[in-house]
C-alpha positions in Angstrom: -23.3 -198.9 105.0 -25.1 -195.7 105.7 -27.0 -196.8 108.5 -23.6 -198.0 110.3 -22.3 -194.6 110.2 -25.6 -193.0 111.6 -25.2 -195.7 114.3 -21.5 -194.9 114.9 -22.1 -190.9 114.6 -25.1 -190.7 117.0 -23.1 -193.1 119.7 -20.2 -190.9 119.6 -22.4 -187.8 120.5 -24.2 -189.6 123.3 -21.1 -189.9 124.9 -19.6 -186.6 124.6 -17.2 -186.1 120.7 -17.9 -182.7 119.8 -18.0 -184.8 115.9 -17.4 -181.3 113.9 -14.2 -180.5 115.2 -13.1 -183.9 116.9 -13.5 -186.5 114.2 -12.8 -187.0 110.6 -14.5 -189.2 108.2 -12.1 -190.5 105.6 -14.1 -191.1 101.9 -12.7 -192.8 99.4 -14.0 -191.3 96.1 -13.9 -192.4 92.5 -13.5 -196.2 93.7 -16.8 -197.7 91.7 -19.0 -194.6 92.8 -20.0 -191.8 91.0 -19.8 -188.1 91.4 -23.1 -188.0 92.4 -22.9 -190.8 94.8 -19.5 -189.3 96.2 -20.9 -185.4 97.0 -23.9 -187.3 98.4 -21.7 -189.0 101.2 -20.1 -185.8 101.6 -23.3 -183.9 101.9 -24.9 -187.1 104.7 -21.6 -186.2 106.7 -22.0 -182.4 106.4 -25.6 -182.7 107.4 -24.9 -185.1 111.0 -22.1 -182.1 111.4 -19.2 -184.5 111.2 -16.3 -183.4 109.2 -15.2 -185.3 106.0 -11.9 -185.7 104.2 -11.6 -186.8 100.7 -9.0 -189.3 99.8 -9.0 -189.6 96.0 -9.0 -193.3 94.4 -6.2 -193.3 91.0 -6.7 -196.0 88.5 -3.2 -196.0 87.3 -2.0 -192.5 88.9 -5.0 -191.0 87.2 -8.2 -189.3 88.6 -10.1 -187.0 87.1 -9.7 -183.5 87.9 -13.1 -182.7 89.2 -12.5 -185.4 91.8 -9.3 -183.6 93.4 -11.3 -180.1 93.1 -14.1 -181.9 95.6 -11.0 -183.1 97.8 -9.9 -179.6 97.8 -13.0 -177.8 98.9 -13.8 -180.9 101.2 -10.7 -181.0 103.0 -10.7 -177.2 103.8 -13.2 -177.0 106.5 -13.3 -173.5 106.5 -14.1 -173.9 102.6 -16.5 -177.0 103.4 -18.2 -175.5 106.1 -19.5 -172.0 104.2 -22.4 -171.9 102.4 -21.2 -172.0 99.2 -19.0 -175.2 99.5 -20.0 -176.5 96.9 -19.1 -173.4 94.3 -17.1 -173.8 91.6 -17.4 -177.3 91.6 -19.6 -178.2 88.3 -21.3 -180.1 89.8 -22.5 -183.0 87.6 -26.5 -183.4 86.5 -28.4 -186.1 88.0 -28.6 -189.3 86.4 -32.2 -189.9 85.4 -31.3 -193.4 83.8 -30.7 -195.4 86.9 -32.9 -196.1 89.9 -30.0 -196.4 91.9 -28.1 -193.0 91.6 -31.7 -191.3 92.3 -32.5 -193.2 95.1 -29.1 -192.6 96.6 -30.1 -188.4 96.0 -33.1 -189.5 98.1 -35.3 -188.5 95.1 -38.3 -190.6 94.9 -38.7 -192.6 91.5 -40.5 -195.8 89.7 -39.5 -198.4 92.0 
C-alpha cells in the first residue's frame, strides 16, 4: 500500500540512502491498474525523490504501446528526472466515472 512505501522511503533516509541515486522502485504496470493509476505511482515516487523503474505486465506477450513508451521515459532517469518527463507520452484524460481513479489523482469528489 502507499502508506508502506512512505513508511519504507522515510526510514531509509533517516538512516542515511541517498534514495535518488541509491534505490530503485520496481512498478509493475498494466497488471489490473490503469494508466492513470500507473503514472500516479510513478509521479508519488518522483515526488519522495526515489527513482522508479517500470516493468511492463503482458497478457499473452501483449501490452499496449503506450505502456512501454512510460517504461521508456521512466527508466531513463536522465529522461524521468527533466521537467518535461512526461512529454510525448499522451497522456490519458481523467476518468470522471469512478470515485476510485479520482481519488487515487488525489482530486476531491462525491464521496
Amino acid at each position: 500500500s502507499e502508506s508502506k512505501v512512505l513508511e519504507g522511503v522515510k526510514l531509509l533516509k533517516e538512516v542515511g540512502f541517498d534514495t535518488k541515486r541509491e534505490t530503485s522502485f520496481y512498478i509493475l504496470a498494466n497488471y489490473n491498474t490503469t494508466k492513470e493509476q500507473d503514472i500516479y505511482r510513478c509521479e508519488v515516487l518522483r515526488n519522495l525523490d526515489t527513482t522508479p523503474f517500470v516493468m511492463v505486465y503482458e497478457d499473452n506477450g501483449k501490452a499496449d504501446k503506450w505502456y512501454r513508451k512510460l517504461a521508456r521515459h521512466v527508466n531513463r532517469k536522465t529522461l524521468f528526472w527533466s521537467d518535461t518527463w512526461k512529454e510525448g507520452l499522451e497522456l490519458p484524460e481523467l476518468s470522471v466515472s469512478g470515485n476510485q481513479s479520482i481519488k487515487m489523482l488525489g482530486v476531491k469528489g462525491d464521496e
